[in-house]
N, CA, C and O atoms as CSV, one atom per row, in Angstrom:
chain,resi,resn,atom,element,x,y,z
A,1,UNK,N,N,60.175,-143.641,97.555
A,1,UNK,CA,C,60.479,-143.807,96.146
A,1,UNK,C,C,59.599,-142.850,95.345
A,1,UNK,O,O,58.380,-142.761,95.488
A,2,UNK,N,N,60.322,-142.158,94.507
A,2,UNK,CA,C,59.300,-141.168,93.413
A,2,UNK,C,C,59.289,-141.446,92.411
A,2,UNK,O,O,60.169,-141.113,91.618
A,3,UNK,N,N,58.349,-142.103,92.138
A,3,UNK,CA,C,58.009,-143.089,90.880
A,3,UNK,C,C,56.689,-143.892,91.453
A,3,UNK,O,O,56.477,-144.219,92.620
A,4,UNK,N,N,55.721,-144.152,90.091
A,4,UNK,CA,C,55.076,-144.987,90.057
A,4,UNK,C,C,55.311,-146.600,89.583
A,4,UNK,O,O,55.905,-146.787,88.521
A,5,UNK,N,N,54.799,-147.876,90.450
A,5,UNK,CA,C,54.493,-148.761,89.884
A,5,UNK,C,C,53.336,-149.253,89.400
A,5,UNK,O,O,52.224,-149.117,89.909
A,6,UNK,N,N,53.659,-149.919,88.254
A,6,UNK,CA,C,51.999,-150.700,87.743
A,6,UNK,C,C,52.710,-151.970,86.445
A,6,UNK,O,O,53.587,-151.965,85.581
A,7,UNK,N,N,51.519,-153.102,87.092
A,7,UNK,CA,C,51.601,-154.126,86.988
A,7,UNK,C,C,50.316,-154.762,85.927
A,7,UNK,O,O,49.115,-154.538,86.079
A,8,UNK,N,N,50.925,-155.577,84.868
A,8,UNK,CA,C,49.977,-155.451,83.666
A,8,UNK,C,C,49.870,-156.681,83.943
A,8,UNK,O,O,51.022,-157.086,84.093
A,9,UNK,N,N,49.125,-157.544,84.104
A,9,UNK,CA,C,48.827,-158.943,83.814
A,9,UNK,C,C,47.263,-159.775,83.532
A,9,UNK,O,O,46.112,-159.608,83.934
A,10,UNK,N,N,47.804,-160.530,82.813
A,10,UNK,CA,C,45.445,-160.777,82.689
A,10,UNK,C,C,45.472,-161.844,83.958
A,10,UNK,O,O,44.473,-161.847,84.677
A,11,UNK,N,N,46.434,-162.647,84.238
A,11,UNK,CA,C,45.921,-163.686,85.687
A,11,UNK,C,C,45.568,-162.924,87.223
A,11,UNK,O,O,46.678,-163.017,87.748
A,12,UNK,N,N,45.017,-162.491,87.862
A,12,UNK,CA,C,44.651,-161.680,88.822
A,12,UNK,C,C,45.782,-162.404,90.021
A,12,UNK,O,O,46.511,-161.779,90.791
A,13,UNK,N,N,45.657,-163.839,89.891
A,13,UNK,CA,C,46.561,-164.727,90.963
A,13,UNK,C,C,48.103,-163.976,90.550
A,13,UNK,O,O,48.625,-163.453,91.534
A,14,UNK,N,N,48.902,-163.846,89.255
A,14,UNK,CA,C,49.996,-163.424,89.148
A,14,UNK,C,C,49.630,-161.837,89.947
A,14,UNK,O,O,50.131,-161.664,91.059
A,15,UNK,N,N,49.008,-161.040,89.518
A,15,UNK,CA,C,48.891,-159.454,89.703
A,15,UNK,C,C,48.953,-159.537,91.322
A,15,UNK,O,O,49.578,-158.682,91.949
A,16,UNK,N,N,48.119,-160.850,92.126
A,16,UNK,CA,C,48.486,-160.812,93.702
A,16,UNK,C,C,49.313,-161.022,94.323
A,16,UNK,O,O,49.396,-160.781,95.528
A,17,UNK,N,N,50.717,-161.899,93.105
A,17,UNK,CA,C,51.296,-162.498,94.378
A,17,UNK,C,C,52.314,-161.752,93.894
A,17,UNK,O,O,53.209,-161.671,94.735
A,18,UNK,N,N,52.575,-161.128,92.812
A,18,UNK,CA,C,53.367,-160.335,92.228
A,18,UNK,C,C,53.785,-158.900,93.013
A,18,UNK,O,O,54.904,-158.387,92.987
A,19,UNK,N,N,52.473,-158.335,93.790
A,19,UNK,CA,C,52.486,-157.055,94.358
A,19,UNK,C,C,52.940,-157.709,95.917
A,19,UNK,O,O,53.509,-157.060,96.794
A,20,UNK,N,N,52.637,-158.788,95.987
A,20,UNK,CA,C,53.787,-159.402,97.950
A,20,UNK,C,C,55.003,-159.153,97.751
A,20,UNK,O,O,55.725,-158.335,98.321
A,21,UNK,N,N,55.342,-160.222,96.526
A,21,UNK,CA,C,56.672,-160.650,96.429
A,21,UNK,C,C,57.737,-158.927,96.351
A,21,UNK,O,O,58.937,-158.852,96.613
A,22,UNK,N,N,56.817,-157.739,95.916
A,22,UNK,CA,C,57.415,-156.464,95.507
A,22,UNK,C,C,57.253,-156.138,97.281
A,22,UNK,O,O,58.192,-155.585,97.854
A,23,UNK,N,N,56.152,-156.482,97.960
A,23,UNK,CA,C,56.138,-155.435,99.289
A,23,UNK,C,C,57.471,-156.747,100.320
A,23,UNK,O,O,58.095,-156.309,101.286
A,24,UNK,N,N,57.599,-157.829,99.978
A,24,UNK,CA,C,58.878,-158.320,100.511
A,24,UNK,C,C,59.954,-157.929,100.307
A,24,UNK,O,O,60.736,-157.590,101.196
A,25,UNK,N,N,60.266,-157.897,98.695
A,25,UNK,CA,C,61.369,-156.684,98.511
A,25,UNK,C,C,61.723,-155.413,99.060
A,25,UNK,O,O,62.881,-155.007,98.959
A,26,UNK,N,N,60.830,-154.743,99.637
A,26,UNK,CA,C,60.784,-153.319,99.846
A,26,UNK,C,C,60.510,-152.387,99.426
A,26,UNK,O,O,60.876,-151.259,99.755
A,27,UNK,N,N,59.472,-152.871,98.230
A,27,UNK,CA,C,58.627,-151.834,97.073
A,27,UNK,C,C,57.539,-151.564,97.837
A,27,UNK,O,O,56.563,-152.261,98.117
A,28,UNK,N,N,58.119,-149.432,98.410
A,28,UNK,CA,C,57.068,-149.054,99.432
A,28,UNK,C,C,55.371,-148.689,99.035
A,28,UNK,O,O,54.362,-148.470,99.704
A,29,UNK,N,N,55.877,-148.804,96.736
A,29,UNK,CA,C,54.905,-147.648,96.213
A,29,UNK,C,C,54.058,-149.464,96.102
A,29,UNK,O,O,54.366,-150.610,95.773
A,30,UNK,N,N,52.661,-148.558,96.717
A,30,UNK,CA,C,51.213,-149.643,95.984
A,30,UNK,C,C,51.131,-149.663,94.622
A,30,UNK,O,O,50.941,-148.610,94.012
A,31,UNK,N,N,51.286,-151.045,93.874
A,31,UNK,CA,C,50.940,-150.887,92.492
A,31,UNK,C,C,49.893,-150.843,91.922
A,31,UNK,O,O,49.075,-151.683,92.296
A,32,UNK,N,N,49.390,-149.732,90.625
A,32,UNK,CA,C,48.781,-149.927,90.038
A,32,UNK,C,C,48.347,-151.470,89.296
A,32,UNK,O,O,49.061,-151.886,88.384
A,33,UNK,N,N,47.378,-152.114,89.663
A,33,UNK,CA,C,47.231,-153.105,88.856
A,33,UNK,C,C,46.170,-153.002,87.652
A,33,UNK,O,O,45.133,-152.347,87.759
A,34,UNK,N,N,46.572,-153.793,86.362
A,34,UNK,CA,C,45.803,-153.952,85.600
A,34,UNK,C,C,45.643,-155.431,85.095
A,34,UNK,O,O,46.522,-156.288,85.189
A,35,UNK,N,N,44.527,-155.592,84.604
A,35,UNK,CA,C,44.269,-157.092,84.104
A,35,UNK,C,C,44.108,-157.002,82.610
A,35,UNK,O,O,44.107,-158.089,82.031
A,36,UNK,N,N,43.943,-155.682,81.710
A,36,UNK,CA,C,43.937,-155.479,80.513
A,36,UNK,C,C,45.171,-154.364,79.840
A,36,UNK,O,O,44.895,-153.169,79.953
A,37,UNK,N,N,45.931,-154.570,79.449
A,37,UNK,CA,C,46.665,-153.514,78.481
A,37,UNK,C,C,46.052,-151.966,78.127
A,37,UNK,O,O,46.644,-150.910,78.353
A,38,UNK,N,N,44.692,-152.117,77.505
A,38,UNK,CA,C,44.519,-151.163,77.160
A,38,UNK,C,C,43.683,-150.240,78.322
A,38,UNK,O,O,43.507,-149.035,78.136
A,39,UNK,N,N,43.361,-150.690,79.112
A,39,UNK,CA,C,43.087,-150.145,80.289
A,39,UNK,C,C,44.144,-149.220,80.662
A,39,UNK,O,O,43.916,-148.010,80.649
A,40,UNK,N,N,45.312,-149.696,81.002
A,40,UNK,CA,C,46.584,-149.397,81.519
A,40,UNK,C,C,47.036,-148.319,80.567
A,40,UNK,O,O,47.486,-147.451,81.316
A,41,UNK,N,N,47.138,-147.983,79.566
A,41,UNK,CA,C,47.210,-147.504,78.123
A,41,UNK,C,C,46.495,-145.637,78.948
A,41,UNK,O,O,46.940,-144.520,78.687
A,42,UNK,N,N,45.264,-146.013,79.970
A,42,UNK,CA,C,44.630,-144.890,80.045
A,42,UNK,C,C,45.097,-144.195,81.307
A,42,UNK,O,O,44.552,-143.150,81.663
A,43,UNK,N,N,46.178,-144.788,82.055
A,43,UNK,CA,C,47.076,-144.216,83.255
A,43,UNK,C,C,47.701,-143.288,82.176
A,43,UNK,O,O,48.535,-142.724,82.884
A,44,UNK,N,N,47.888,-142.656,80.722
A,44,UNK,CA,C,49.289,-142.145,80.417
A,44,UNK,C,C,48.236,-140.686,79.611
A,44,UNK,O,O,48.479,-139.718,78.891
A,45,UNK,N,N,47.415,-141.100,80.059
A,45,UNK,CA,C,46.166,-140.223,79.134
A,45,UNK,C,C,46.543,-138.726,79.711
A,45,UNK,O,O,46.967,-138.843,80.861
A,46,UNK,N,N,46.518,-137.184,79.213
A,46,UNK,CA,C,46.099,-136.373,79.530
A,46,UNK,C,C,44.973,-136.118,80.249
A,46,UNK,O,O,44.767,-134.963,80.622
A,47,UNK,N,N,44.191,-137.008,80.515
A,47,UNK,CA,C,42.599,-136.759,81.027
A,47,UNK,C,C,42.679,-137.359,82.215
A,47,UNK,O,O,41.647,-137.302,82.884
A,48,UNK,N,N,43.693,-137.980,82.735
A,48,UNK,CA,C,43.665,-138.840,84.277
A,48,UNK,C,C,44.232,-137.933,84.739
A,48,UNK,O,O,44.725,-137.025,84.069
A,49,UNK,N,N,44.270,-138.042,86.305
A,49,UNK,CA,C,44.909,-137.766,87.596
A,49,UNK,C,C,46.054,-137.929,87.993
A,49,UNK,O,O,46.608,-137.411,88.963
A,50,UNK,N,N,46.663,-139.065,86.837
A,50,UNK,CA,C,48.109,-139.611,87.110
A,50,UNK,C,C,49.281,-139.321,85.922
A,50,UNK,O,O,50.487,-139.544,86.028
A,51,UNK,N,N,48.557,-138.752,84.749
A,51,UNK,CA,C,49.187,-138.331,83.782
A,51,UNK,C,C,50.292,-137.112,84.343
A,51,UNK,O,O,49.700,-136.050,84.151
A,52,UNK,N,N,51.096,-136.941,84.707
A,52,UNK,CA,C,52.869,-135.946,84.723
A,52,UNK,C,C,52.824,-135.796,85.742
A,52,UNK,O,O,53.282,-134.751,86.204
A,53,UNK,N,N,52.013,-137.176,86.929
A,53,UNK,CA,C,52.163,-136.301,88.222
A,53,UNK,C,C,53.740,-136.843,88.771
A,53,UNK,O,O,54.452,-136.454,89.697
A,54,UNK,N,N,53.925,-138.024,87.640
A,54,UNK,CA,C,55.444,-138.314,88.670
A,54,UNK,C,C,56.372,-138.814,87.361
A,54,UNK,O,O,56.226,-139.589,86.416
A,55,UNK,N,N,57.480,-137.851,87.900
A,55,UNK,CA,C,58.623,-138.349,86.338
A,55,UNK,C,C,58.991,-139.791,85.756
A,55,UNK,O,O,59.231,-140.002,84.568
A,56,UNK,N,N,58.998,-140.648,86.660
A,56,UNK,CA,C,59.018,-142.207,86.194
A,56,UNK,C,C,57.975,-142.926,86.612
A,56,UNK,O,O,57.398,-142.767,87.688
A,57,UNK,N,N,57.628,-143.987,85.503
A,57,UNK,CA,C,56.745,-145.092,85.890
A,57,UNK,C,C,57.296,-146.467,85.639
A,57,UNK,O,O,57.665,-146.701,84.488
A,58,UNK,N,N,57.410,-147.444,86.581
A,58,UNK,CA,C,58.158,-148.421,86.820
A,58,UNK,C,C,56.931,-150.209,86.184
A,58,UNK,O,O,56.647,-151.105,86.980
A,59,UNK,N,N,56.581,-150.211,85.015
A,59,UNK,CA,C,55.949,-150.949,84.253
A,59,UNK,C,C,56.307,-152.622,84.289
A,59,UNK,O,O,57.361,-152.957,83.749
A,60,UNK,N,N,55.544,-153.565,84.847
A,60,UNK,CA,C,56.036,-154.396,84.788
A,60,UNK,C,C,54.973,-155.428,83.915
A,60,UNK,O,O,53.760,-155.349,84.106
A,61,UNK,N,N,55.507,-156.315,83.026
A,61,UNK,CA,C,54.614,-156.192,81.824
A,61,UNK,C,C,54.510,-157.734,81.155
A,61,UNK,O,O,55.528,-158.427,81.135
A,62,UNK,N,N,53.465,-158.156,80.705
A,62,UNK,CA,C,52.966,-159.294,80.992
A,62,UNK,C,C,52.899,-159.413,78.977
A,62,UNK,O,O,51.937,-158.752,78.585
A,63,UNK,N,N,53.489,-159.914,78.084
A,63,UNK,CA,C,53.574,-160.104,76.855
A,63,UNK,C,C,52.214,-160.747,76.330
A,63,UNK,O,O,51.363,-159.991,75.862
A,64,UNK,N,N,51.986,-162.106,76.393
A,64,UNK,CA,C,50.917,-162.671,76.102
A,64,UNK,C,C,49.659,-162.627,76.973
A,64,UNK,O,O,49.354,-163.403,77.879
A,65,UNK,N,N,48.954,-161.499,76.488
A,65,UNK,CA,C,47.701,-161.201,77.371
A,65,UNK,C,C,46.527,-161.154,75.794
A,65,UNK,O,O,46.856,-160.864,74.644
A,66,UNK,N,N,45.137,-161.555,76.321
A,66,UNK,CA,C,43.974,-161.032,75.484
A,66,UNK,C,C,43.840,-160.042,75.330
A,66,UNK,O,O,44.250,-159.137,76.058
A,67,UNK,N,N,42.950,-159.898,73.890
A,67,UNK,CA,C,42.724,-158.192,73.619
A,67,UNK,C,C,43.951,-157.479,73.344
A,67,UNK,O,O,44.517,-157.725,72.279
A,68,UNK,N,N,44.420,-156.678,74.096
A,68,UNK,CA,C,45.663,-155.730,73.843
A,68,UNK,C,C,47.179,-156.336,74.615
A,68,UNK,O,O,47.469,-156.120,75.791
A,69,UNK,N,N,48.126,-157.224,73.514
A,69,UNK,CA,C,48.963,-157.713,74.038
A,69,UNK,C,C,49.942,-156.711,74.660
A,69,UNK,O,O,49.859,-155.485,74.739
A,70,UNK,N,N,51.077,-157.726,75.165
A,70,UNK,CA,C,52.149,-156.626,75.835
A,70,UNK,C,C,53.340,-155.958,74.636
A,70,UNK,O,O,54.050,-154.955,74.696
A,71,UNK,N,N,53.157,-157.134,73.449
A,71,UNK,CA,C,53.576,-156.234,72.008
A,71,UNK,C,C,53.028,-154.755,71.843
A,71,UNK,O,O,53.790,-153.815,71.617
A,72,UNK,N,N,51.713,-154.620,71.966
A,72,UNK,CA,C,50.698,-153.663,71.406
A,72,UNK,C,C,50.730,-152.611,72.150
A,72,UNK,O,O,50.900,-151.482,71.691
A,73,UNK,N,N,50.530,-152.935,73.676
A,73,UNK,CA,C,51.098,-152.075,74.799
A,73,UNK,C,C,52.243,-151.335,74.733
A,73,UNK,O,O,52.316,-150.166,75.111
A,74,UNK,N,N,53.426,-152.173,74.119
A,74,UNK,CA,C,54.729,-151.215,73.899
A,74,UNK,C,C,54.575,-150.071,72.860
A,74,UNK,O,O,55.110,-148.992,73.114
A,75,UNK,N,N,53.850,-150.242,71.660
A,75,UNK,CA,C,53.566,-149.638,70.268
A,75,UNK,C,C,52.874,-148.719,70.426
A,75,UNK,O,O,53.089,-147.665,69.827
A,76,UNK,N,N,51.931,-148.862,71.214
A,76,UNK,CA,C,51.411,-147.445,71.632
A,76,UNK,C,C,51.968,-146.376,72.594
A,76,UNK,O,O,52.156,-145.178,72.384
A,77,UNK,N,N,52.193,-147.137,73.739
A,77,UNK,CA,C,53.109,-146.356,74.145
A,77,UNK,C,C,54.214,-145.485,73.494
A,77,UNK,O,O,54.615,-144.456,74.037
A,78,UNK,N,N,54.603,-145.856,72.526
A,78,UNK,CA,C,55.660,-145.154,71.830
A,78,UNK,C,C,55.108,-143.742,70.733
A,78,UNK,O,O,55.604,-142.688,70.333
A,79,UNK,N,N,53.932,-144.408,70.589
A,79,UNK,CA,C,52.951,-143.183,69.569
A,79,UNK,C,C,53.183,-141.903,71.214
A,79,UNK,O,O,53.653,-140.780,71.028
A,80,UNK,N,N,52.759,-142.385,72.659
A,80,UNK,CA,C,52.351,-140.951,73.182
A,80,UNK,C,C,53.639,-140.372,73.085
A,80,UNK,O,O,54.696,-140.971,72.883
A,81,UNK,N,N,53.475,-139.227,73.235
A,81,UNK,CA,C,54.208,-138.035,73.311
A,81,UNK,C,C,54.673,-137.488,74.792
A,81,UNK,O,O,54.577,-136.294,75.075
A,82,UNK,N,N,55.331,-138.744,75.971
A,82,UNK,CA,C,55.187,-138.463,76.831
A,82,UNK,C,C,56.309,-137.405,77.407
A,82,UNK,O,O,57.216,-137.072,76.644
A,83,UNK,N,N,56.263,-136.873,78.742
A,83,UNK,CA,C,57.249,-136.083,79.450
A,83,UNK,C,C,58.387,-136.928,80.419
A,83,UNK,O,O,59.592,-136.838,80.658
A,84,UNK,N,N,57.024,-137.970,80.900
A,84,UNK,CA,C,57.514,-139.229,82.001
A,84,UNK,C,C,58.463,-140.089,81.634
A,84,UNK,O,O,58.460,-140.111,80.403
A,85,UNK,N,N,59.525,-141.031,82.189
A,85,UNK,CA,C,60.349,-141.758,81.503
A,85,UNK,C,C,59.674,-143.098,82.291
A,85,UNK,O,O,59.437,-143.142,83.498
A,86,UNK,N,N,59.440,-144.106,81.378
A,86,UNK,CA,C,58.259,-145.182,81.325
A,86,UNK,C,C,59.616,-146.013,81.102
A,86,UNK,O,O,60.314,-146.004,80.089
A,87,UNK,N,N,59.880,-146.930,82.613
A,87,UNK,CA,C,61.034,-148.228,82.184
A,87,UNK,C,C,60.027,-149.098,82.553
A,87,UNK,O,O,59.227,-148.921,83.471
A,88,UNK,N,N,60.111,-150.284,81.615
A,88,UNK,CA,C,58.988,-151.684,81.430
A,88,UNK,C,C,59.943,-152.870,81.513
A,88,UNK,O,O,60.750,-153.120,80.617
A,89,UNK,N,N,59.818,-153.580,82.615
A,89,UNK,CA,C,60.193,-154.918,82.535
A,89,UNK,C,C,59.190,-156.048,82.273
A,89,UNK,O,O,58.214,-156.239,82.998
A,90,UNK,N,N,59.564,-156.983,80.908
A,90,UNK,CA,C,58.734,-157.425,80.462
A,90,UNK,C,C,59.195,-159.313,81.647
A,90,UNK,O,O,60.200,-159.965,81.932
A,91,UNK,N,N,57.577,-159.382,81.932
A,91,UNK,CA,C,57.774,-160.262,83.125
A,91,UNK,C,C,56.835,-161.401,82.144
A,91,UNK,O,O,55.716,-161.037,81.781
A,92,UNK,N,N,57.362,-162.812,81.734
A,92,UNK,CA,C,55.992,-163.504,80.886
A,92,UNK,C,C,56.869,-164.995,81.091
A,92,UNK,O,O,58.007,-165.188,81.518
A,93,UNK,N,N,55.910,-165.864,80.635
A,93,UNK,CA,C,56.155,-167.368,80.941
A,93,UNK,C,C,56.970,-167.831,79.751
A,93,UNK,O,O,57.612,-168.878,79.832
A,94,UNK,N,N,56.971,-166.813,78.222
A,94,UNK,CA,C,58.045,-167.069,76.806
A,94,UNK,C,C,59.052,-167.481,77.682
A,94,UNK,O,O,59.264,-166.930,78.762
A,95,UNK,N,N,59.822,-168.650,77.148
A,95,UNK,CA,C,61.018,-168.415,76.791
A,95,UNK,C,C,61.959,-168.648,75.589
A,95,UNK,O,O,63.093,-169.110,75.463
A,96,UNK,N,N,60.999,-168.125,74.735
A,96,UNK,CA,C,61.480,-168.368,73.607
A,96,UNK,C,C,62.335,-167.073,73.740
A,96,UNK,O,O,61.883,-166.155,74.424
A,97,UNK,N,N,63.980,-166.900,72.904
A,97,UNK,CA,C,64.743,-166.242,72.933
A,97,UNK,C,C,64.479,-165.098,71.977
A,97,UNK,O,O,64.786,-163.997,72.433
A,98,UNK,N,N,63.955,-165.114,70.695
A,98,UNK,CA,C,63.073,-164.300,69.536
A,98,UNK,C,C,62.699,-163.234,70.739
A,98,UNK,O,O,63.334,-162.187,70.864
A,99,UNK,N,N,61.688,-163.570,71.551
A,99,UNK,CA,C,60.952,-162.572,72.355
A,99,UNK,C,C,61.578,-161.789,73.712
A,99,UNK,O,O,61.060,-160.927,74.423
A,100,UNK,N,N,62.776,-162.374,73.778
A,100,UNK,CA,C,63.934,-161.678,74.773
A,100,UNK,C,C,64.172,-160.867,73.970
A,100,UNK,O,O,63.785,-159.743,74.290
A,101,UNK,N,N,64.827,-160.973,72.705
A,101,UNK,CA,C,65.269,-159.637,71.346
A,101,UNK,C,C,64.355,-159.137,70.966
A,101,UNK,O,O,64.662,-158.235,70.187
A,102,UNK,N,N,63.456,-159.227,71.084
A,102,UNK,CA,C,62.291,-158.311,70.725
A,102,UNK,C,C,61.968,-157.581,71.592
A,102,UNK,O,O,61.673,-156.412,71.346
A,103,UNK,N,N,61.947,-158.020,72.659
A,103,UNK,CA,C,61.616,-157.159,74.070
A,103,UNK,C,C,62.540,-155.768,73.990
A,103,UNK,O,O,62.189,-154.619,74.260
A,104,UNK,N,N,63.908,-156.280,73.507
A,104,UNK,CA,C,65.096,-155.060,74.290
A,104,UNK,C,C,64.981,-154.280,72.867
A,104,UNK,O,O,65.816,-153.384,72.744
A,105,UNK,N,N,64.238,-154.433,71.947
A,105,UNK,CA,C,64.241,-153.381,70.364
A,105,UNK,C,C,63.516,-152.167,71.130
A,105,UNK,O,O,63.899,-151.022,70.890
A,106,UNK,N,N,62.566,-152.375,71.967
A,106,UNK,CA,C,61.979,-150.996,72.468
A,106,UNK,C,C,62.874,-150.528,73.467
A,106,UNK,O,O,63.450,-151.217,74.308
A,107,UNK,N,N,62.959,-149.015,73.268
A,107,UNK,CA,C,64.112,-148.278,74.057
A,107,UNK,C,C,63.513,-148.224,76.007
A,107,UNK,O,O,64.180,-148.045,77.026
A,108,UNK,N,N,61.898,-148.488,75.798
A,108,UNK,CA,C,61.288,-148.434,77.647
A,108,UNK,C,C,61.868,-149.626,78.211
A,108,UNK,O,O,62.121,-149.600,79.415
A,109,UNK,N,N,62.202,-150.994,77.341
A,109,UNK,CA,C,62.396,-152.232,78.275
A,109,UNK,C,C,63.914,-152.126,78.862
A,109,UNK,O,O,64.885,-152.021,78.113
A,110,UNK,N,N,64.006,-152.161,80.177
A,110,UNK,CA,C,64.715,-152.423,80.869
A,110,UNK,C,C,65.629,-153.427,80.996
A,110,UNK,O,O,66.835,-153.435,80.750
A,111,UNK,N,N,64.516,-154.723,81.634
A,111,UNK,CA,C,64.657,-155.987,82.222
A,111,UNK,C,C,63.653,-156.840,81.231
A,111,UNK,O,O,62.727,-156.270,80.654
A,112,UNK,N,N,63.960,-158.548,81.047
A,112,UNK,CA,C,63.289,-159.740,80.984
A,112,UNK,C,C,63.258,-160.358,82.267
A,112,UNK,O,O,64.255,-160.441,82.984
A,113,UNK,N,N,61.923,-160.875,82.624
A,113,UNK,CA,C,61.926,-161.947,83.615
A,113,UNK,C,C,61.122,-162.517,82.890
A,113,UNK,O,O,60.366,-162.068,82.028
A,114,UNK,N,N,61.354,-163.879,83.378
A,114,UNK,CA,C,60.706,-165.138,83.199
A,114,UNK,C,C,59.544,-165.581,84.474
A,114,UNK,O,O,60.110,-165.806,85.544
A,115,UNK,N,N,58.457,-165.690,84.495
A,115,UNK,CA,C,57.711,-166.159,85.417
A,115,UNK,C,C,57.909,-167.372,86.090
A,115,UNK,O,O,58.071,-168.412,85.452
A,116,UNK,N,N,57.913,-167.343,87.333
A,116,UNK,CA,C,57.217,-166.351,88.484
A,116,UNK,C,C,58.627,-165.424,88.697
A,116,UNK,O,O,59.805,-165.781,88.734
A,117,UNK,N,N,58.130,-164.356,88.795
A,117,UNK,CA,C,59.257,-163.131,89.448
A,117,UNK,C,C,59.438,-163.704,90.816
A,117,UNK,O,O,58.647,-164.379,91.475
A,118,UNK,N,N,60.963,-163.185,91.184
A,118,UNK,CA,C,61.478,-163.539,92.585
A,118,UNK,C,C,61.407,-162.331,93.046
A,118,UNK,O,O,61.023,-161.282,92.531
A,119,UNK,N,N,61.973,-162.682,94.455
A,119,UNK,CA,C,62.300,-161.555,95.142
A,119,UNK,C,C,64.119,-161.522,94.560
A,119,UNK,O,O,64.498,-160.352,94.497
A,120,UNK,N,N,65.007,-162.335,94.235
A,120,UNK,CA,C,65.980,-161.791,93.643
A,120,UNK,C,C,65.864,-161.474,92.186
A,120,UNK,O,O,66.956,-161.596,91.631
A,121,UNK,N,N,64.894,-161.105,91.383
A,121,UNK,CA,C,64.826,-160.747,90.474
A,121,UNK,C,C,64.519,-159.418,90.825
A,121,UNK,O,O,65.359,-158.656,90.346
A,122,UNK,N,N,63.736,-158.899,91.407
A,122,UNK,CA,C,62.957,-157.577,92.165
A,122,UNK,C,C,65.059,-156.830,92.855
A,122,UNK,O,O,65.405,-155.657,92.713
A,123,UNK,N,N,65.895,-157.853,93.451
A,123,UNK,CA,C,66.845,-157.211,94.140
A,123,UNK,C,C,68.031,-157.063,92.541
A,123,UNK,O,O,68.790,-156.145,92.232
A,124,UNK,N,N,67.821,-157.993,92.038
A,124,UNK,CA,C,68.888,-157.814,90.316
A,124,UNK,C,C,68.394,-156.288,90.422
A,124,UNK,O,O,69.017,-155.369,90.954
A,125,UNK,N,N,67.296,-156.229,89.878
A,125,UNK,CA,C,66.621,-154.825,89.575
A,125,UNK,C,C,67.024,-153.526,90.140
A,125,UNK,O,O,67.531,-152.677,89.408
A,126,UNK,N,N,66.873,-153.362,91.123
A,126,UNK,CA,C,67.620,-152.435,92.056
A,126,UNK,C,C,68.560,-152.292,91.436
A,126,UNK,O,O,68.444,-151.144,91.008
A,127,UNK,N,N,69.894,-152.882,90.901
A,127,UNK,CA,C,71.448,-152.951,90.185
A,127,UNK,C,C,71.359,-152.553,88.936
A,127,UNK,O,O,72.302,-151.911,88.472
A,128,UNK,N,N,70.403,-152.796,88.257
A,128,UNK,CA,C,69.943,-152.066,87.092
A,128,UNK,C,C,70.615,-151.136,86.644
A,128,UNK,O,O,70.119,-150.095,87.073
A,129,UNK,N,N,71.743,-150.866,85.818
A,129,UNK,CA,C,72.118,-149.314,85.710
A,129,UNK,C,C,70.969,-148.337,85.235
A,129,UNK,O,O,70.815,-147.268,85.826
A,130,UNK,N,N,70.335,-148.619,84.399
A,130,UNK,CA,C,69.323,-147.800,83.721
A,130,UNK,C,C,68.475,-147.473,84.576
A,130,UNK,O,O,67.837,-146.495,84.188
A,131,UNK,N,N,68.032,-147.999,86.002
A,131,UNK,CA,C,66.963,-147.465,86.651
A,131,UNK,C,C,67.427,-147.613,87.934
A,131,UNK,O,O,66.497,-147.441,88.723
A,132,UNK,N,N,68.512,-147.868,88.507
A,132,UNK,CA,C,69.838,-148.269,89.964
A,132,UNK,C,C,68.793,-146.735,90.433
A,132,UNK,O,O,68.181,-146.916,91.486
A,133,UNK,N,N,68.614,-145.649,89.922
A,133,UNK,CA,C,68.804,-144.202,90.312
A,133,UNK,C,C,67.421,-143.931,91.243
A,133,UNK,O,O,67.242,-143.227,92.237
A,134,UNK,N,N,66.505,-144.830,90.449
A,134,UNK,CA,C,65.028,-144.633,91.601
A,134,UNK,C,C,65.187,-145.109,93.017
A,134,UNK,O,O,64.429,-144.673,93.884
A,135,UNK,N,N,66.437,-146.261,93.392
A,135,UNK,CA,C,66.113,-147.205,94.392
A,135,UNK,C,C,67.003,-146.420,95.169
A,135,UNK,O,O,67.228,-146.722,96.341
């Protein structure tokens, strides 16, 4: 697969069982994990190692986090000026419907999941028209 994954979440237990449930699926790429937003914010930096090394990054994204939410995360993202095409599935325990429509106003979100991600949520994905093309 040519593309990066990375996985935003503040629970470390979600960020572990989250990266199985992807290597059960057949997600060959190791994910980037983060436990803070704005951490993650610095994978897109000109000054890293990982900034244009690969045309897509496959974002899977945790809404209600401390410090730098997964709102805030999207907003900036949109300030960079990137080359990469950044698809974000927003993965969170909401289910309030407000935050499903809010999710899909940004043009990176893909997918909603609802926590815990499956492994048939991981295989929906794959079918994806918008991102069918990485798998």
């Amino acid at each position: 697969m040519s593309f990066d994954v990375m996985i935003i979440d503040n629970d470390k237990m979600v960020l572990f069982i989250q990266e199985k449930i992807m290597q059960i699926s057949g997600f060959s790429n190791k994910p980037y994990k983060y436990e803070d937003a704005s951490k993650a914010l610095g994978y897109f930096k000109p000054t890293t190692k990982n900034h244009q090394k690969v045309k897509d990054v496959v974002v899977f994204l945790d809404i209600n986090m401390p410090y730098v939410s997964g709102w805030e995360f999207l907003d900036e993202l949109k300030k960079l000026k990137l080359e990469q095409k950044i698809h974000v599935i927003v993965v969170t325990s909401s289910i309030d419907l407000r935050d499903k429509e809010n999710a899909f106003e940004y043009n990176n979100v893909v997918d909603y999941f609802i926590k815990p991600v499956t492994t048939e949520d991981l295989e929906k994905l794959k079918l994806n028209k918008r991102i069918k093309h990485l798998f």
